[in-house]
N, C-alpha and C positions, 0 to 999 in steps of 0.2 A: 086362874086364867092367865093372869100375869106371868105366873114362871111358866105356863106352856109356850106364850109366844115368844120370851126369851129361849129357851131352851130351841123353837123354831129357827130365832137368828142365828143360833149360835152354829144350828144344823146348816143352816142356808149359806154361811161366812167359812163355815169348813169345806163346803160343798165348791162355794167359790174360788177359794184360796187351792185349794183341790186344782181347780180347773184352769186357775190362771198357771200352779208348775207344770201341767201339763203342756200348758198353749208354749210357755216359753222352753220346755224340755222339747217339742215336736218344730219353734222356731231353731234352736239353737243346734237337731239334729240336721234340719234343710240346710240353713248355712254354712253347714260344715260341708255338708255334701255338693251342695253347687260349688264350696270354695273348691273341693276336689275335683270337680267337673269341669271349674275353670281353669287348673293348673293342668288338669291331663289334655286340656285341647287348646290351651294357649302356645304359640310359638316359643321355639328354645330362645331365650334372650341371651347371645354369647357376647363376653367383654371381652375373651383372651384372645380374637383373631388377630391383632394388632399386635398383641403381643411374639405371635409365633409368625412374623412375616408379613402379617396382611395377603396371603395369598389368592384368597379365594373370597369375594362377593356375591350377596344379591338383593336384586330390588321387587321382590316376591313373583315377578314376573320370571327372569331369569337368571341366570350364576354366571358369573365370571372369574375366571380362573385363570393362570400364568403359569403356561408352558416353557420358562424361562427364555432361551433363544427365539423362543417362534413368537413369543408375546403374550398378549392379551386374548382369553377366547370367550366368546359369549355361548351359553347353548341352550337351547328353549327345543322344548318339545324330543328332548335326545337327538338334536343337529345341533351340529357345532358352527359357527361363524367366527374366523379372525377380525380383533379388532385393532391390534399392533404388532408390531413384527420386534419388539424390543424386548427383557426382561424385565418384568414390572414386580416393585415391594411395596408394602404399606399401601395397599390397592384401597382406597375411600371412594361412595358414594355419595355426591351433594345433587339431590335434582335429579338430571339425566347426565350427568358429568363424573367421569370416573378420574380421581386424582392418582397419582403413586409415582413413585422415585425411579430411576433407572440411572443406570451407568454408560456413562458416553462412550462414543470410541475415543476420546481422550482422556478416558478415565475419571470425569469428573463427574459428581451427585448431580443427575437434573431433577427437580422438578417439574410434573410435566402434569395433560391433560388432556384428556381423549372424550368425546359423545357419545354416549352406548351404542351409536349405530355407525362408530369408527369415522367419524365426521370430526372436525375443527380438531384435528391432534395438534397441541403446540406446547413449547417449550416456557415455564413461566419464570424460573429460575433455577443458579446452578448455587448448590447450599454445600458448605461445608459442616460436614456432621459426623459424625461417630457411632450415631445411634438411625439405624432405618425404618424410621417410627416420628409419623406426625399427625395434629387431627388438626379438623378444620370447623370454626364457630366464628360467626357474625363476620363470614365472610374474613376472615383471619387464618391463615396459617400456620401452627403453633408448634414448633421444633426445637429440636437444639443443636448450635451451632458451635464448633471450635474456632472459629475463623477470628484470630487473634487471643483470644479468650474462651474458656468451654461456659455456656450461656443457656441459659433460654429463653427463647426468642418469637416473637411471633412478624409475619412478614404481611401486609394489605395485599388481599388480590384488586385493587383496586388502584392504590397510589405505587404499589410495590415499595412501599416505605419498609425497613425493616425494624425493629423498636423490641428492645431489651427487655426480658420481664424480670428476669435477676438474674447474676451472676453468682454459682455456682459449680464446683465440679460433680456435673452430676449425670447418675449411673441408670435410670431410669424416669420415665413420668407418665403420668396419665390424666387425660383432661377428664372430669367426672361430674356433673350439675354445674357448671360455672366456673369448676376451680381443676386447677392444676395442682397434682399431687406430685412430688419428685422425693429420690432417694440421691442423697448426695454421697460422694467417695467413702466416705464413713460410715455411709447403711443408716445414718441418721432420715428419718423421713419427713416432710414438712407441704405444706399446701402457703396456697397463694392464688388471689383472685384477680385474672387477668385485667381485671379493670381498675381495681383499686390498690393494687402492687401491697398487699396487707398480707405477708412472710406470717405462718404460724408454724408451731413446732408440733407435731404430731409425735413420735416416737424418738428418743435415743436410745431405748434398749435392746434393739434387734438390730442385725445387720442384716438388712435390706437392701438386697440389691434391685429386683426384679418385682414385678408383682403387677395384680390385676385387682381389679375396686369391680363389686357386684353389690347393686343396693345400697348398705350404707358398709359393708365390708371392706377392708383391704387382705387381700390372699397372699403370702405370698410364703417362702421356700426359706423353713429356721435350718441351716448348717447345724447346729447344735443341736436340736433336737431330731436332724434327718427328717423331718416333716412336712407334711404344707398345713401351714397354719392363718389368725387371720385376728386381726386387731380392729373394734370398731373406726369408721375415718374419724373420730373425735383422741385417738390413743388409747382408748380405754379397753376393757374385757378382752385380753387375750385369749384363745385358744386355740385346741391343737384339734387339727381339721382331718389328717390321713396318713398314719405314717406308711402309707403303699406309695405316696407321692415321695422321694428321695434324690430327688435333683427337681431343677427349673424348668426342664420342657413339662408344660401341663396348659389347661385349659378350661375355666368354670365356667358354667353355664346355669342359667335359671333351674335346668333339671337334672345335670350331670356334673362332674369332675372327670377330666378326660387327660390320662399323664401317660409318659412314656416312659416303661422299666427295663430299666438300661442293663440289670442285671438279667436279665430272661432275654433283653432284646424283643420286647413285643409292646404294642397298647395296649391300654386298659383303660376302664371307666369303673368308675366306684358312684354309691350316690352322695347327696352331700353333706352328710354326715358321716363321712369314709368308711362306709360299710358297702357290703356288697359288691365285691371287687370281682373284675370277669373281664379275660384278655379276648379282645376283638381281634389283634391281627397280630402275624409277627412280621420283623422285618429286619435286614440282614446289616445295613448300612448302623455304623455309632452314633449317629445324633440326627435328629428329626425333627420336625414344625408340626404343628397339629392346628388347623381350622376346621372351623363346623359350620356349617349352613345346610336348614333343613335338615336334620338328622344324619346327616351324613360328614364322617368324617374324611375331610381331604389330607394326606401329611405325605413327608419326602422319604422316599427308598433309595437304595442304587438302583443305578437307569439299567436299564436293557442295552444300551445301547454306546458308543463310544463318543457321542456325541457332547455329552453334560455327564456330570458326577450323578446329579441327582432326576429321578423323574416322581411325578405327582401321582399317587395310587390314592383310590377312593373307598370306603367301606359302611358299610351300615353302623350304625351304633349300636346295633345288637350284636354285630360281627359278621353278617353276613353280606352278600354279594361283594366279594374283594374286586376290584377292578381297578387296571393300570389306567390311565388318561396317553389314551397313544399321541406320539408325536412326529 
């Protein structure tokens, strides 16, 4: 009697063991598949807009985009609305407040500020810079300025104090969870936390010029290896991301890599593990900006017209419905 009812446990404890790999093989199929579910229906999360210009925003409602000379245009519902008549860079959304840089008719950098309904336009500062690239956190301004010194700087919209975060010759940056990432004249790259001025070294071995932070990544374009590649922001685990990306105009996104090949003269997107490479558009002019918002890719051609160099063409990111932005 006694070894049937063990031999029963032993049936019932295989029976069970049985049914719990199953319960966790049927969890661990679900959560793979919602995690899929929720990457193919979550929003593109683009970092590189900033990088190639700032041209083009939106605040899920509608896009805004810079028609260079004519300005700023809002378009909702496929109508367009002007909201500045000047050329606007580095286009940021805080609130209802659109920020970005333009050039005066006395040719100096302003800082300036516009209300998405083309309301309270004014001028906040006129910055001396090199780089046409700023973000803004806690109501801070965060740039870089040659004006005496090449620096970076953050300015108060508030007190309009301006206040030194370090001095450096430096060739790019980007502000990422709290902290400012810069690459100095040396391609060395290093971080630093705007509030507690604590300089860390992140890489000396790559010559870094350019680059964009996605997650905990730095991307950015090895000369030597002709790549885009990407080092955790701690320095560590390098690797080689695309050798189809072979210069600096590019653009990563939560679900694409989007570069321009300068040898063919066309875009392209790869995914992100640089595979699957497939030219969206061609286009005739030698160098180009590439933003994304909503699936769509906005970048610069030669104009139609004799008015600007450049004008703004739109395109799917599958490659389809090419379209100029008339002006």
């Amino acid at each position: 009697m006694k070894g049937r009812k063990k031999s029963r446990r032993k049936v019932k404890m295989k029976r069970l063991a049985i049914l719990l790999i199953i319960a966790l093989a049927i969890i661990a199929i679900t959560v793979g598949i919602l995690n899929l579910i929720i990457k193919f229906i979550s929003p593109e999360k683009v970092v590189g807009n900033s990088s190639n210009g700032g041209l083009v925003i939106s605040d899920g409602k509608a896009i805004y985009y810079n028609k260079y000379e004519t300005g700023i245009f809002e378009v909702k519902n496929k109508k367009e609305k002007q909201i500045t008549n000047e050329t606007a860079y580095s286009m940021t959304l805080v609130k209802d407040t659109i920020y970005y840089l333009t050039v005066s008719d006395s040719n100096t950098i302003d800082l300036k500020s516009v209300n998405i309904n083309g309301e309270n336009q004014k001028k906040i500062a006129t910055l001396s810079t090199s780089i046409s690239k700023f973000y803004i956190q806690d109501n801070n301004v965060i740039y870089v300025t040659n004006k005496e010194k090449m620096k970076l700087a953050k300015l108060s919209l508030e007190s309009f104090e301006e206040t030194t975060i370090v001095e450096s010759g430096i060739q790019d940056f980007v502000l990422s969870k709290g902290k400012v990432y810069y690459s100095d004249n040396n391609g060395c790259l290093y971080s630093i936390n705007i509030n507690k001025n604590d300089v860390k070294e992140i890489s000396k071995d790559y010559n870094i010029k350019n680059f964009q932070i996605l997650n905990n990544w730095i991307y950015f374009y090895d000369s030597k290896e002709n790549a885009l590649c990407k080092i955790k922001t701690n320095g560590k685990s390098k690797q080689t991301v695309s050798t189809f990306v072979n210069n600096e105009t590019y653009n990563v996104t939560s679900k694409k890599i989007y570069y321009y090949d300068a040898a063919n003269k066309q875009i392209c997107t790869c995914d992100l593990k640089g595979k699957k490479s497939i030219a969206i558009a061609k286009i005739e002019a030698q160098r180009t900006k590439l933003n994304i918002v909503n699936g769509i890719v906005y970048y610069l051609d030669n104009s139609k017209t004799d008015n600007q160099i450049y004008q703004m063409y739109r395109v799917k990111n599958n490659g389809k419905e090419i379209n100029s932005i008339d002006y």
